[in-house]
C-alpha positions as CSV (number, residue, x, y, z in Angstrom):
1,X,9.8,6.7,-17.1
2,X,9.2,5.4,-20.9
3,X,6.5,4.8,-22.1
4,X,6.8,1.0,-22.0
5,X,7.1,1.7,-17.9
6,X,4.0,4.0,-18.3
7,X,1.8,1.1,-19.5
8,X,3.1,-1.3,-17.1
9,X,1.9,0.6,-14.6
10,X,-1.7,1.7,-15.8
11,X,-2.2,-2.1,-16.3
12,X,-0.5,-2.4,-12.3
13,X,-3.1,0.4,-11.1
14,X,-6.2,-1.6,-12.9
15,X,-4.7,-4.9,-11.4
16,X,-4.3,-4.1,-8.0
17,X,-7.8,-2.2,-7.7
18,X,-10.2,-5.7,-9.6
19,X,-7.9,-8.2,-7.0
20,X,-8.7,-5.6,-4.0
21,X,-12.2,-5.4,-5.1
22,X,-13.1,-9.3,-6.3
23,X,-10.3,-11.1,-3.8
24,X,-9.2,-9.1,-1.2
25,X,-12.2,-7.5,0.0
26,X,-13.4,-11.0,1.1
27,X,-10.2,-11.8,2.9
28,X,-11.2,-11.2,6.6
29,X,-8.8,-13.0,9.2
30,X,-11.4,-13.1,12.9
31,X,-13.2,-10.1,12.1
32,X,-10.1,-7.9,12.8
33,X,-7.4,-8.4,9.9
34,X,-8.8,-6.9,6.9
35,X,-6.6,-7.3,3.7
36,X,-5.5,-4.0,1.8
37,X,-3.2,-5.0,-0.9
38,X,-4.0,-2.5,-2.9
39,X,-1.5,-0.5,-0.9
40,X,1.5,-2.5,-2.7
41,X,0.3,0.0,-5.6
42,X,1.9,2.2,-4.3
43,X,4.8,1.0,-2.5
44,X,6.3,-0.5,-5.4
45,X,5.9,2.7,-7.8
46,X,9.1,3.0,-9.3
47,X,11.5,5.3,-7.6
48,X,11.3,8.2,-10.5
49,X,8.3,8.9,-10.2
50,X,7.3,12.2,-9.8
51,X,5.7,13.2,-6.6
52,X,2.3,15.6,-7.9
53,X,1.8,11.9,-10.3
54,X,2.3,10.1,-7.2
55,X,-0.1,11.6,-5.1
56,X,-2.6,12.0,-7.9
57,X,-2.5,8.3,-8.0
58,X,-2.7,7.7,-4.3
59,X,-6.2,10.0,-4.3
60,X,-7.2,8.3,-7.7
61,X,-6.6,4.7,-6.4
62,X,-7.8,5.6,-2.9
63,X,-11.4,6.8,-4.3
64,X,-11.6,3.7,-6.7
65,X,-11.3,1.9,-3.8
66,X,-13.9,3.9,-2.0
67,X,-16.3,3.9,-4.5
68,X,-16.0,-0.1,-3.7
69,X,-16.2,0.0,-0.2
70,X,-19.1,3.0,0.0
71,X,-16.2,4.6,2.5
72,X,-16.8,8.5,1.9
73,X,-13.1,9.7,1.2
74,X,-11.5,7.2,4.1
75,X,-8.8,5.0,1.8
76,X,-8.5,8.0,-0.6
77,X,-7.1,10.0,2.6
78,X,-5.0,7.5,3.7
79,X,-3.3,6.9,0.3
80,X,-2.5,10.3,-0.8
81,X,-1.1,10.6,3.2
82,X,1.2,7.4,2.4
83,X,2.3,9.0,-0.9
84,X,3.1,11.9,0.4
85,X,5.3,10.0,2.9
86,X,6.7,8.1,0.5
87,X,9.4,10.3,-1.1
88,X,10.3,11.1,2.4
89,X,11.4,7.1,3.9
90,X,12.9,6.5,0.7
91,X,15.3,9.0,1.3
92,X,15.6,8.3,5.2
93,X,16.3,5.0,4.2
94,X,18.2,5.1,0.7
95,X,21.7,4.2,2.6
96,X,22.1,1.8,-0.7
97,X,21.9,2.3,-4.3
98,X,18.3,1.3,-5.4
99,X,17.2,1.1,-9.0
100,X,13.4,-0.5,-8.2
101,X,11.4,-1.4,-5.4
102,X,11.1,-4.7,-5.0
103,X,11.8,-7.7,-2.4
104,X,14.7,-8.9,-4.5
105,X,16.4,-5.7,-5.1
106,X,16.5,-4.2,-2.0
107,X,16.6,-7.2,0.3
108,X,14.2,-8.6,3.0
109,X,15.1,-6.0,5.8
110,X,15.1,-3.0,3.5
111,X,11.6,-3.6,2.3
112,X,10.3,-4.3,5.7
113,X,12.2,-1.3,7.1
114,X,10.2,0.3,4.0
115,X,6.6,-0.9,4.3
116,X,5.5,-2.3,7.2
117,X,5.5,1.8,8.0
118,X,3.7,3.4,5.4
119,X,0.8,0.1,6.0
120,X,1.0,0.9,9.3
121,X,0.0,4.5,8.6
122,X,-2.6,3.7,6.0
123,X,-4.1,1.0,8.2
124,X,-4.4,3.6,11.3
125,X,-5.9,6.2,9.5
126,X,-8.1,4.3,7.6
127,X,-9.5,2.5,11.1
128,X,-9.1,5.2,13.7
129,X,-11.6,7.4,11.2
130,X,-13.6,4.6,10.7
131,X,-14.2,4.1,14.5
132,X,-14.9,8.0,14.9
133,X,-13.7,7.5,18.6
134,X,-11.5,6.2,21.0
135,X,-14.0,4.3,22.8
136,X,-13.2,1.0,21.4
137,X,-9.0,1.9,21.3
138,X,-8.1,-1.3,21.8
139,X,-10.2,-3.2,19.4
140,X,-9.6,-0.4,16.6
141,X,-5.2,-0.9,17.6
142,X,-5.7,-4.6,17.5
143,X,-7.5,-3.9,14.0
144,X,-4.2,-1.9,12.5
145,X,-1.6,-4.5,13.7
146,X,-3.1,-8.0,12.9
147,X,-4.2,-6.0,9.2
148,X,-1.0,-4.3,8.6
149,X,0.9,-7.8,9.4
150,X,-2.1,-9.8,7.2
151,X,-1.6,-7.0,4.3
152,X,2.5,-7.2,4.6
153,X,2.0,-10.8,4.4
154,X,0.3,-10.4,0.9
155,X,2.5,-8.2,-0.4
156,X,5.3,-10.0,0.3
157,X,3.8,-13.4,-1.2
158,X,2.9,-11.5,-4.2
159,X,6.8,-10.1,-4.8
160,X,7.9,-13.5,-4.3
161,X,5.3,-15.0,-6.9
162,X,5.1,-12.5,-9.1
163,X,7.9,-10.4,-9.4
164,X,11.0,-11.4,-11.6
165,X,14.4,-11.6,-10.0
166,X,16.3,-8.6,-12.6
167,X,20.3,-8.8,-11.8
């Protein structure tokens, strides 16, 4: 990664964490889709990077994030678990040359084979600690589907509007 890539994404990390912390912590669909998009963060790291740097980012970001929310070590858990599983589903599911992650690049089914798993995971852990039980099961699953599907959502609108189509 140059350095040029470098800055990019230090701007990237500082992006996602002031729109999680001044937009999308408002964003609450019934009570029971919460929006995480910082989680896009880390999905659409570039492919080279290397995987200490990525989870040291995932526990960096995740305690930004906690400091926010007053959640004692919650989204920093469930970050540096996602980037850690990273690596792995990218090579589970690199069938086709990929130079970037993005929407564009990889198509719609790739990147929904791709993240809707790793939000999944993050949204679980971060709700099934939360909850500290499985009395409420039902309310907490209901919880990770409706927010994984609401966060997905995001993250997919944001690719589309933000991200340049490269050939």
């Amino acid at each position: 990664m140059n350095n040029t890539n470098i800055f990019r994404q230090i701007a990237y990390f500082f992006l996602y964490i002031l729109i999680q912390i001044f937009l999308a912590k408002n964003l609450v669909l019934f009570e029971v889709a919460f929006c995480f998009v910082y989680v896009g963060f880390l999905l659409l790291l570039p492919l080279d990077t290397d995987r200490l740097v990525l989870l040291l980012l995932g526990f960096v970001l995740g305690l930004m994030i906690d400091s926010f929310y007053d959640t004692l070590g919650i989204h920093a858990f469930a970050c540096v678990f996602i980037a850690y599983l990273r690596p792995w589903l990218i090579s589970l599911l690199a069938e086709q040359e990929v130079n970037y992650i993005s929407i564009h690049q990889t198509g719609w089914g790739w990147f929904s084979t791709y993240s809707l798993p790793l939000i999944f995971i993050h949204h679980l852990l971060i709700f099934f600690i939360e909850a500290t039980s499985f009395q409420y099961l039902a309310t907490t699953i209901v919880k990770v589907v409706s927010s994984t599907l609401f966060t997905f959502s995001l993250v997919v609108i944001s690719q589309y509007l933000f991200v340049s189509v490269k050939k």
